[in-house]
C-alpha positions as CSV (number, residue, x, y, z in Angstrom):
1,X,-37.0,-136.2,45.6
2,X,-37.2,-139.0,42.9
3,X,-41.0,-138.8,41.5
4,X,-42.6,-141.5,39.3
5,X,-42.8,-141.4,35.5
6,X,-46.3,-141.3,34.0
7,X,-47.3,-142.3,30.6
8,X,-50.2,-139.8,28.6
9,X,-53.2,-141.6,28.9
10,X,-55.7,-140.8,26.5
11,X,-57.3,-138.1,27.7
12,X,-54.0,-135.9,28.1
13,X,-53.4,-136.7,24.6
14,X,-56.6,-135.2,23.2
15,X,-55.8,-131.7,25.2
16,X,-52.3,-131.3,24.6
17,X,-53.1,-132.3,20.5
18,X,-54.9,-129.5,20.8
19,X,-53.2,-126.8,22.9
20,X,-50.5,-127.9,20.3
21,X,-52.6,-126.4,17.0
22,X,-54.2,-123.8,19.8
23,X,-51.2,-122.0,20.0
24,X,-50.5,-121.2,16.9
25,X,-53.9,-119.2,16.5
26,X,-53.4,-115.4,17.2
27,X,-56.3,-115.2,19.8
28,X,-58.0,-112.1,21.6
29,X,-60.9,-112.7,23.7
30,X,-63.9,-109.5,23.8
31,X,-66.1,-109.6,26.7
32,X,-70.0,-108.3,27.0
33,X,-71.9,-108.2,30.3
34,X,-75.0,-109.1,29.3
35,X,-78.8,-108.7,31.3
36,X,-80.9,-111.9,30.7
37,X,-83.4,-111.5,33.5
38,X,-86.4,-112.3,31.2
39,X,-85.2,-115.5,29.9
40,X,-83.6,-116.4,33.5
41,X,-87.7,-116.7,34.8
42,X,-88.6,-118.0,31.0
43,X,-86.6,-120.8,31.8
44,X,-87.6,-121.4,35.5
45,X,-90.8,-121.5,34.5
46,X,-90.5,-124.7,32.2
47,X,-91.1,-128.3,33.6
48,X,-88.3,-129.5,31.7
49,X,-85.4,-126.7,31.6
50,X,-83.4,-126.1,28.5
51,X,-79.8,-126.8,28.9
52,X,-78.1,-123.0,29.0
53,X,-75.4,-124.9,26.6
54,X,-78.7,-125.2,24.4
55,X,-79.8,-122.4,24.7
56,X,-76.7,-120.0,24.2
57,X,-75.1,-122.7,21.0
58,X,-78.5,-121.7,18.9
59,X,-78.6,-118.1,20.1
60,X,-74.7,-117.9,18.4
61,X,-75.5,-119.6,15.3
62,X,-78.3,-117.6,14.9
63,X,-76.3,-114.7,15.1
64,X,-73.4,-116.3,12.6
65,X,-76.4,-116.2,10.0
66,X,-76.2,-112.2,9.9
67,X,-72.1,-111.8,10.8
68,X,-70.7,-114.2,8.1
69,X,-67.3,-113.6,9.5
70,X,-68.3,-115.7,12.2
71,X,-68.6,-118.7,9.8
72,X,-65.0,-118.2,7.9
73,X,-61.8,-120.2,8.6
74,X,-58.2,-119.1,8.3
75,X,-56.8,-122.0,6.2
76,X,-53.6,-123.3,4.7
77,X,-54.3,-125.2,1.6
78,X,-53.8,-125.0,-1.1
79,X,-52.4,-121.3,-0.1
80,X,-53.8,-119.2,2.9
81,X,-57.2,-118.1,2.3
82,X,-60.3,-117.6,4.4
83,X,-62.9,-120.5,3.7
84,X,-66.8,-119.1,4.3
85,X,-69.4,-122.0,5.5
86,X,-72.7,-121.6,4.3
87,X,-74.1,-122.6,7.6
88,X,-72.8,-122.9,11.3
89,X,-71.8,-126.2,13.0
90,X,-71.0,-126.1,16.9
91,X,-68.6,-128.5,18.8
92,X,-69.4,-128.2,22.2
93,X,-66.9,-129.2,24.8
94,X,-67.9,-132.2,27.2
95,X,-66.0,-133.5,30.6
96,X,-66.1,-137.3,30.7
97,X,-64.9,-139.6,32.6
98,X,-62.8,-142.3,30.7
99,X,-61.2,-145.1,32.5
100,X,-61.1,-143.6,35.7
101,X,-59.9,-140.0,34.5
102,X,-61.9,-136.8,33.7
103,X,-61.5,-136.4,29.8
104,X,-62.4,-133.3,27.4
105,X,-65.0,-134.6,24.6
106,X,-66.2,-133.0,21.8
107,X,-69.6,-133.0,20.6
108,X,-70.6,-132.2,16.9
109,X,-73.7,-130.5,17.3
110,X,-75.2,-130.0,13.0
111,X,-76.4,-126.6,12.2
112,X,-78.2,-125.9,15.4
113,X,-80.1,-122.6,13.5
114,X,-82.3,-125.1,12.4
115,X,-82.7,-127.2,15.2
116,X,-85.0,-126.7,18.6
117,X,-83.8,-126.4,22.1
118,X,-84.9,-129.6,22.8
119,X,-83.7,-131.5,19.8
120,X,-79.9,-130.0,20.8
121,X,-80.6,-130.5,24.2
122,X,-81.4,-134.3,23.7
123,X,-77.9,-134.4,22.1
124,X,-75.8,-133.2,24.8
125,X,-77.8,-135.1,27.2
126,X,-76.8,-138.6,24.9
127,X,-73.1,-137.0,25.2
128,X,-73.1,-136.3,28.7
129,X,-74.9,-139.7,30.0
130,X,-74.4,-142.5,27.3
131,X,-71.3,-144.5,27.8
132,X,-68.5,-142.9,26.1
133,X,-67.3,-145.9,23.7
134,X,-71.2,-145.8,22.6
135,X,-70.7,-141.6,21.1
136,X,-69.6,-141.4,18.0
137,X,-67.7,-138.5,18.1
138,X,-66.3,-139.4,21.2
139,X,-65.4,-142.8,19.8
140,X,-63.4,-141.0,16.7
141,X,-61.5,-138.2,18.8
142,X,-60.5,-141.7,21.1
143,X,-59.4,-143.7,17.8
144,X,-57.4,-140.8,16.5
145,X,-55.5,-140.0,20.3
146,X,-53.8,-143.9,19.5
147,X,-52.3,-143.4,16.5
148,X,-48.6,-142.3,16.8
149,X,-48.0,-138.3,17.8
150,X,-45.8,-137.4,14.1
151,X,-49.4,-139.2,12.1
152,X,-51.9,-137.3,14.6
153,X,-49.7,-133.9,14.3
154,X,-50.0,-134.0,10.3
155,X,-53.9,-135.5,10.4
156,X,-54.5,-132.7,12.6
157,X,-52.9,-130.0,10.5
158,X,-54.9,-131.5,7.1
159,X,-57.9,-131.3,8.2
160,X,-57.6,-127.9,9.6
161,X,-56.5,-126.6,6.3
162,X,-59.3,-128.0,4.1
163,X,-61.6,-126.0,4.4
164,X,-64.1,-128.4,3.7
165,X,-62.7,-131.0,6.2
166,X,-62.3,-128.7,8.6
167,X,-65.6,-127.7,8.5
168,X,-66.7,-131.5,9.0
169,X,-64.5,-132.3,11.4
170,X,-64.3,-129.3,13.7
171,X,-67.4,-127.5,13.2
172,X,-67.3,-123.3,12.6
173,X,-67.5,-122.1,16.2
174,X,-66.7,-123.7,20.0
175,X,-68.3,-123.6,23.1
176,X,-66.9,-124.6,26.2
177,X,-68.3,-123.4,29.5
178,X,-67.7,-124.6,33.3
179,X,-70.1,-122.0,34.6
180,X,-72.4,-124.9,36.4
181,X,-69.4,-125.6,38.5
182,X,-68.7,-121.5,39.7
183,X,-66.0,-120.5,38.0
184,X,-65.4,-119.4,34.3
185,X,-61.7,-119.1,31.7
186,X,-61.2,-115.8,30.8
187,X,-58.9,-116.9,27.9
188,X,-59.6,-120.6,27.1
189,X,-57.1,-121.7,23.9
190,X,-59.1,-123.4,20.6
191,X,-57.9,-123.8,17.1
192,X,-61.2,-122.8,15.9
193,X,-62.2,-119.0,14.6
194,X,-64.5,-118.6,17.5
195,X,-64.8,-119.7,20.9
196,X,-67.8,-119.1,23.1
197,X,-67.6,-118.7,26.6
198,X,-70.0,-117.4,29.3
199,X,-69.5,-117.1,33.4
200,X,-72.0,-117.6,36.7
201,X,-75.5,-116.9,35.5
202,X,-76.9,-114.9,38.9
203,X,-80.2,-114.7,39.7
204,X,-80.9,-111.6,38.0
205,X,-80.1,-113.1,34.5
206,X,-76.8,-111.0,34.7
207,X,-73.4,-112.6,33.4
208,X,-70.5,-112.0,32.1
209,X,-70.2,-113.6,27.8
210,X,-67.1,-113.2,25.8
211,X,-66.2,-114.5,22.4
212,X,-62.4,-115.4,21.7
213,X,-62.1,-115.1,18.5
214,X,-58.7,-115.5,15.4
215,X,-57.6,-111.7,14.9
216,X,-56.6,-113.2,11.3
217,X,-60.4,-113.6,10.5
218,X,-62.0,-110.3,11.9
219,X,-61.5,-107.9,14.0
220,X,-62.5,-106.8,17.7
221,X,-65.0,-104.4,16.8
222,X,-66.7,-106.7,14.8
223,X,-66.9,-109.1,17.8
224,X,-68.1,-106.8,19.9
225,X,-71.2,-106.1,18.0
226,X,-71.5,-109.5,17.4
227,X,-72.0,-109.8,21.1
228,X,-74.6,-107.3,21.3
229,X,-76.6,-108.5,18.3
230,X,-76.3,-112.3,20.6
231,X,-77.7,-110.3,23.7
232,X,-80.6,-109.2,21.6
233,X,-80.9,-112.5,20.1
234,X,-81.6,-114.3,23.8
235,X,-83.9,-111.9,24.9
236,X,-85.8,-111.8,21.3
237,X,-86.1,-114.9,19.9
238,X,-84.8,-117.5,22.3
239,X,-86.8,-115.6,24.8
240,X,-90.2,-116.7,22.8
241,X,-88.6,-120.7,22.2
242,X,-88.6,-121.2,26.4
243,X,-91.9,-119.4,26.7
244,X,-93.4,-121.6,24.3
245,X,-91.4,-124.3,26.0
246,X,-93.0,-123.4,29.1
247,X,-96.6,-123.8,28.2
248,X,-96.0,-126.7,25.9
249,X,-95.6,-130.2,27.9
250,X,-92.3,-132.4,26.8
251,X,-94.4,-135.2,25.3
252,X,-96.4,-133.5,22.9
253,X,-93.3,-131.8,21.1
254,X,-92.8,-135.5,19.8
255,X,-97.0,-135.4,19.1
């Protein structure tokens, strides 16, 4: 059967660029079932319901404050070396649609310790509704697709082995989550130290939360408390952030 030839648009670039410097990363994903039935009715019970996206990005950068593991980088320049952020910066993995053809964006989302549910929520609503020439960060990773593959390959490999740059441009941890549609990645590929990743949310507040994470950074049993110390986190202090969020209208946050 002769087929038809077709060129990588944009959007295939961006993955493939990425599964590219993915692969390279010794990943190992650890896996927690976690019970989150008092935050599950927290959050039913606001007008306005924090994204779980929200929700689960501050919960890990929270916990990144107290596992500083969770905030290093395996780099390459000027030797290897692990780089240690002060603070924790999420990119948070979007689904677009870009001239006619479901894209993977990236969202920088700054330090979101420091932020409120509703301030992060407000920016992955912007990234998930505004057009996508209009995002800033979506605009860049766009820009950077065009250029030739040899001058994207090296760009790529720079910036992930500055620490400093990488930092900037790739944030300290990931998050990328289809659970909204039924179905969860047990293994989903990133170039970043961390990658976090949660399944089906059933009415019960049961799921299923894993962290793939670089084995050249730390190891598995540090993950896996780091996944406990996140379960205790949601059901501790973002547990009190959605109740307050329940009996606090929208408007007057901005008050």
């Amino acid at each position: 059967m002769r087929g038809r030839m077709i060129r990588l648009s944009i959007p295939r670039r961006i993955v493939i660029d990425l599964l590219y410097f993915a692969s390279g990363i010794p990943t190992v994903p650890v896996q927690k079932r976690m019970s989150l039935g008092a935050l599950v009715a927290a959050r039913a019970a606001c007008r306005e319901r924090p994204r779980w996206t929200s929700i689960f990005t501050k919960a890990y950068a929270l916990m990144a404050r107290e596992f500083p593991e969770f905030r290093r980088a395996y780099v390459k320049i000027p030797w290897p070396h692990l780089y240690e952020y002060p603070a924790s910066n999420a990119t948070v993995i979007i689904e677009r649609d870009y001239k006619g053809e479901p894209g993977l964006f990236s969202i920088s989302v700054k330090e979101p310790a420091e932020q409120s549910l509703r301030e992060i929520g407000r920016q992955l609503d912007h990234a998930s509704t505004a057009p996508v020439e209009e995002i800033k960060d979506f605009r860049r990773t766009i820009q950077f697709a065009r250029l030739p593959r040899p001058l994207r390959r090296v760009l790529w490999w720079i910036c992930l082995n500055i620490g400093r740059q990488r930092g900037n441009y790739f944030g300290t941890f990931g998050v990328s989550v289809y659970s909204a549609l039924n179905a969860e990645s047990l293994h989903p590929l990133s170039p970043l130290t961390t990658l976090l990743n949660y399944g089906v949310i059933n009415s019960d507040g049961v799921l299923d939360a894993r962290i793939i994470y670089d084995h050249r950074v730390m190891n598995g049993a540090t993950v896996a408390r780091a996944l406990a110390r996140l379960e205790e986190i949601l059901n501790s202090v973002m547990l009190e952030e959605v109740r307050a969020l329940a009996e606090t209208p929208a408007k007057a946050e901005s008050l």
